[in-house]
N, C-alpha and C positions, 0 to 999 in steps of 0.2 A: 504494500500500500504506500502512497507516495505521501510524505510531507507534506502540511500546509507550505513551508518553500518551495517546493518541490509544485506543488499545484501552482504557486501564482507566476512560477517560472517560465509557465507554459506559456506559448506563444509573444512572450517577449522578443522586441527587434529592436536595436539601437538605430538611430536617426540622427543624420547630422545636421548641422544649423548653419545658418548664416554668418560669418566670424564678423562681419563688421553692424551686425545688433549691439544696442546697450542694451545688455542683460537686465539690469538692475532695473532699467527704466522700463523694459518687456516683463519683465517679474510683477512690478507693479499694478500696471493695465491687468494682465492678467488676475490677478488676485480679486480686484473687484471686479471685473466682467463674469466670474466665477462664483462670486462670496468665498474664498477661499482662505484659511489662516496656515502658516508656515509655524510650525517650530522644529526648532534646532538644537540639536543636545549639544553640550560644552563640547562635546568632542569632534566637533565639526569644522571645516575648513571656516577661515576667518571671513571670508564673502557672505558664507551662506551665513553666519553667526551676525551677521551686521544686516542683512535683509530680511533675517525670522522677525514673526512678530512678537515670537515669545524664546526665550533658551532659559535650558533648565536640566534637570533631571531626568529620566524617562518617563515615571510615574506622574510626577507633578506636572508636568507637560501635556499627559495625555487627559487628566483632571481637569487642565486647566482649557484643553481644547472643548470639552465635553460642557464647558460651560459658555460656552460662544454660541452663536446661531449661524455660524456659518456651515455650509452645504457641503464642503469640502476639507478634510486636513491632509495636510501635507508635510508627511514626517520626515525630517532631515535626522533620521538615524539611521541603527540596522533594524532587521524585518521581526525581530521582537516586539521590540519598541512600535512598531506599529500596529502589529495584533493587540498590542493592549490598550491602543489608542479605539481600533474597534472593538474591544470589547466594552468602553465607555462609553462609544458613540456607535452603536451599532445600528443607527437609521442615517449616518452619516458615509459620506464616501473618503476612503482613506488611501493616501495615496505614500509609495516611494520613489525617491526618484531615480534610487538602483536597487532593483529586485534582487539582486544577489549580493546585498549588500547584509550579510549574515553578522554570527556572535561567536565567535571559536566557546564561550561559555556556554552559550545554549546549545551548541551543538554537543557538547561534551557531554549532556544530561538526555540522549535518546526515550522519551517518554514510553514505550512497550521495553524498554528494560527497566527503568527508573518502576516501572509499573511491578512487575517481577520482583524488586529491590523491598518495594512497598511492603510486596505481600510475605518476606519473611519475615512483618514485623507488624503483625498484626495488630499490635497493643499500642502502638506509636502515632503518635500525631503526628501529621507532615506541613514542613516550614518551609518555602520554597522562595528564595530571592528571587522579587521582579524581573530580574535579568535571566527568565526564561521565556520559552514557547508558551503558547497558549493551552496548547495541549499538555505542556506538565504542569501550568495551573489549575487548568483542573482536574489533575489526580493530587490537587494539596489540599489542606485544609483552613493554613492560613497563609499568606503572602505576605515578605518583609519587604522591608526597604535596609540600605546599607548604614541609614541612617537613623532606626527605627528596630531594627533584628534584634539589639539587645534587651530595649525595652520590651518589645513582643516576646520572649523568652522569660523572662522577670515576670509579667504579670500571671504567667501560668504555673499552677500549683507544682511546686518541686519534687513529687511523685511520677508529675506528669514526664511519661518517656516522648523520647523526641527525636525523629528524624528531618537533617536539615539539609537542604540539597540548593544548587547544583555546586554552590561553590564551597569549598573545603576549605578554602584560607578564609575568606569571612567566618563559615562554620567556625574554625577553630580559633578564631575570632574574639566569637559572641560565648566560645566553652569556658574558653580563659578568664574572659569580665564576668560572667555568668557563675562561674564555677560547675556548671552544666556537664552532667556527660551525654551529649548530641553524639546520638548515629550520623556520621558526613557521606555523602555521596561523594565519592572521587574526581568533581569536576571543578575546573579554573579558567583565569581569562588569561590569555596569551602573553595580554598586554604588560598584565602584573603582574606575570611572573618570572621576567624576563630582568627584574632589574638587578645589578650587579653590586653585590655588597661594596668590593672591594673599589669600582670605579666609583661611589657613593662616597668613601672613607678619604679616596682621594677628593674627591669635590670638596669636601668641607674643610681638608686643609689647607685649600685655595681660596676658601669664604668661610676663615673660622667665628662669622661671627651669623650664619645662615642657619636658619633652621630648616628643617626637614620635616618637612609634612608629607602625610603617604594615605592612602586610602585602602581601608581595611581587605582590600581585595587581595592586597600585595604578601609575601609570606614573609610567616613568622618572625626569619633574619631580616630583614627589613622595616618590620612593624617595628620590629625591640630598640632599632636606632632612629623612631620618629620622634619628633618633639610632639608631634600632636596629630592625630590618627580621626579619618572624617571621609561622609562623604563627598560626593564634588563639590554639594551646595556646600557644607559644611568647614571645606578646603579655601574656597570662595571665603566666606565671611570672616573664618580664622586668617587668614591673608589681611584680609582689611579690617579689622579690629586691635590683630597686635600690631604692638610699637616698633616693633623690629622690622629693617628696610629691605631683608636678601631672606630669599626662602628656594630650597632645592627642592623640586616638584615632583613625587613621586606615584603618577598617576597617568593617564594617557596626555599627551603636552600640547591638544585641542585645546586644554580648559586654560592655558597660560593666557590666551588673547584675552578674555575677557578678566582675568585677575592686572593683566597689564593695564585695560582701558578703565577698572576699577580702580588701581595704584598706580598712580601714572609715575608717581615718585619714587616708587620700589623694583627691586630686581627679584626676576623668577628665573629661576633656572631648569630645567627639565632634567631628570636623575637620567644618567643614563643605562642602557641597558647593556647585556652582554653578548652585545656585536660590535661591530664598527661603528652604529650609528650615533648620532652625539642627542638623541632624545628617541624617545618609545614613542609612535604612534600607531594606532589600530587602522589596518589595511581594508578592515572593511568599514569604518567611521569614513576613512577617507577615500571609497568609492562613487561617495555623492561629492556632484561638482556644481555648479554653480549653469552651465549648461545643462546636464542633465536636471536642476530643479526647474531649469527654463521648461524641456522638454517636456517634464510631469505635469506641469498644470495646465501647458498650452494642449496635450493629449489626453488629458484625465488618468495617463495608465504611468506607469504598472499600479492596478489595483489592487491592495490587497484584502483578501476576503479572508473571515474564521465562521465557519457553520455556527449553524443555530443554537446545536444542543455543548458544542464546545465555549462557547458563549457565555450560556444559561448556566453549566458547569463551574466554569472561569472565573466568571465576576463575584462567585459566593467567598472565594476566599482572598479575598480586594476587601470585600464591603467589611469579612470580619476583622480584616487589620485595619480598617478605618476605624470600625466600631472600639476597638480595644484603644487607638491611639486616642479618641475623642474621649474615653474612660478617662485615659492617663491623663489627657490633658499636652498629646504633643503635638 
């Protein structure tokens, strides 16, 4: 059986465009001849981040689309991130602007094994980070966020056993603050796992007065040497709140433009990884261009669709981590 990726792949064709268009100024027109709203996760090229009408998180994004009247969203992520934009706006039309523009994290979590995984633990409640498919949302029973997964853990009774998926380094995370023994699924994001202790060791004795900030995605050696551990949004605001002017960025280095355009007086550095490259950026974050968003809204397509009853499934375990954050008060 093929994938919701796999389904909306189909009949995809690339189209090329006119080079001497102003994009910016064609993005425009389009958007209201459509009713259409853009948003763009942090981790987006800096064009598309400066033409969204909203950036953000993936979750808070798709929230935040879901409360517009507009006809059309058009998600500048990967194709996760959009499925949960329709399952908030499921009378709405949702668009990306590269269909194969996936999540090495949600692929890592195959939902008919995840499912398998489930059933040898029948007594266990399932936690499942946003940063999946639609279809392993709904085999969960509540959904976190990166910045939220602690709390969600904490409010529930300390008898209560618990399997938490897809990623393994937040999992072991949220065990650690927690003091939780969480079942983990064996799944990560490429991005964060890739950063290099020792090229990190040396950066800061280049800016020994730089903090390191890291997003819980990243493992454990990594997490142990952050000043202050967040997610994007959370990386964001610790940026601009503390007094300190240099901060080593240990997170996909999309989110650097907008802590820059927010501290215009401060320096960001991007942590590098363990290759040649002098910053980590996600290949499939930066599959959407700036053309290709032209392309998606002047076409309506790539479409993405999630069925009715994965939908009806899906959104149950969304509304119960709203429900518990609105308890808590976050």
């Amino acid at each position: 059986m093929d994938t919701l990726e796999e389904i909306n792949l189909k009949g995809f064709v690339e189209e090329k465009i006119d080079p001497t268009l102003d994009l910016f100024e064609e993005i425009e027109k389009l958007k209201k001849e459509k009713n259409a709203v853009i948003l763009a996760h942090y981790y987006q090229e800096p064009d598309i981040q400066d033409i969204a009408d909203y950036i953000g998180d993936s979750l808070g994004l798709s929230q935040q689309a879901a409360k517009t009247d507009a006809d059309i969203i058009v998600f500048a992520g990967v194709h996760f991130m959009a499925e949960t934009a329709k399952i908030l706006s499921p009378n709405k039309k949702v668009l990306l602007p590269d269909v194969k523009a996936g999540c090495s994290l949600a692929d890592s979590c195959p939902p008919h094994l995840f499912r398998k995984f489930k059933e040898s633990y029948p007594d266990h409640l399932v936690i499942t980070y946003v940063n999946c498919t639609a279809e392993l949302k709904a085999l969960s029973d509540i959904v976190c966020t990166s910045s939220n997964a602690v709390a969600i853990v904490e409010s529930l009774p300390k008898d209560q056993k618990i399997i938490f998926g897809p990623d393994k380094n937040l999992g072991a995370y949220v065990a650690k603050k927690t003091g939780r023994d969480l079942v983990l699924w064996n799944g990560a994001c490429m991005v964060h796992e890739i950063f290099s202790r020792e090229k990190i060791t040396k950066l800061k004795e280049r800016y020994p007065n730089a903090k390191l900030i890291a997003h819980p995605e990243c493992e454990d050696v990594i997490l142990k040497m952050a000043d202050y551990i967040g997610s994007t949004t959370g990386l964001l605001k610790y940026a601009t709140k503390s007094p300190e002017k240099e901060f080593i960025v240990a997170t996909e280095s999309g989110i650097i433009h907008q802590m820059q355009k927010d501290n215009p007086g401060k320096v960001f550095i991007p942590a590098p990884p363990n290759n040649n490259c002098a910053c980590n950026d996600c290949p499939h974050m930066k599959r959407n261009t700036l053309e290709k968003l032209y392309l998606c809204i002047k076409n309506e397509s790539p479409e993405i669709t999630v069925p009715q009853h994965i939908i009806e499934r899906a959104v149950k375990p969304i509304e119960r981590m709203l429900e518990i954050s609105a308890r808590l008060g976050l």
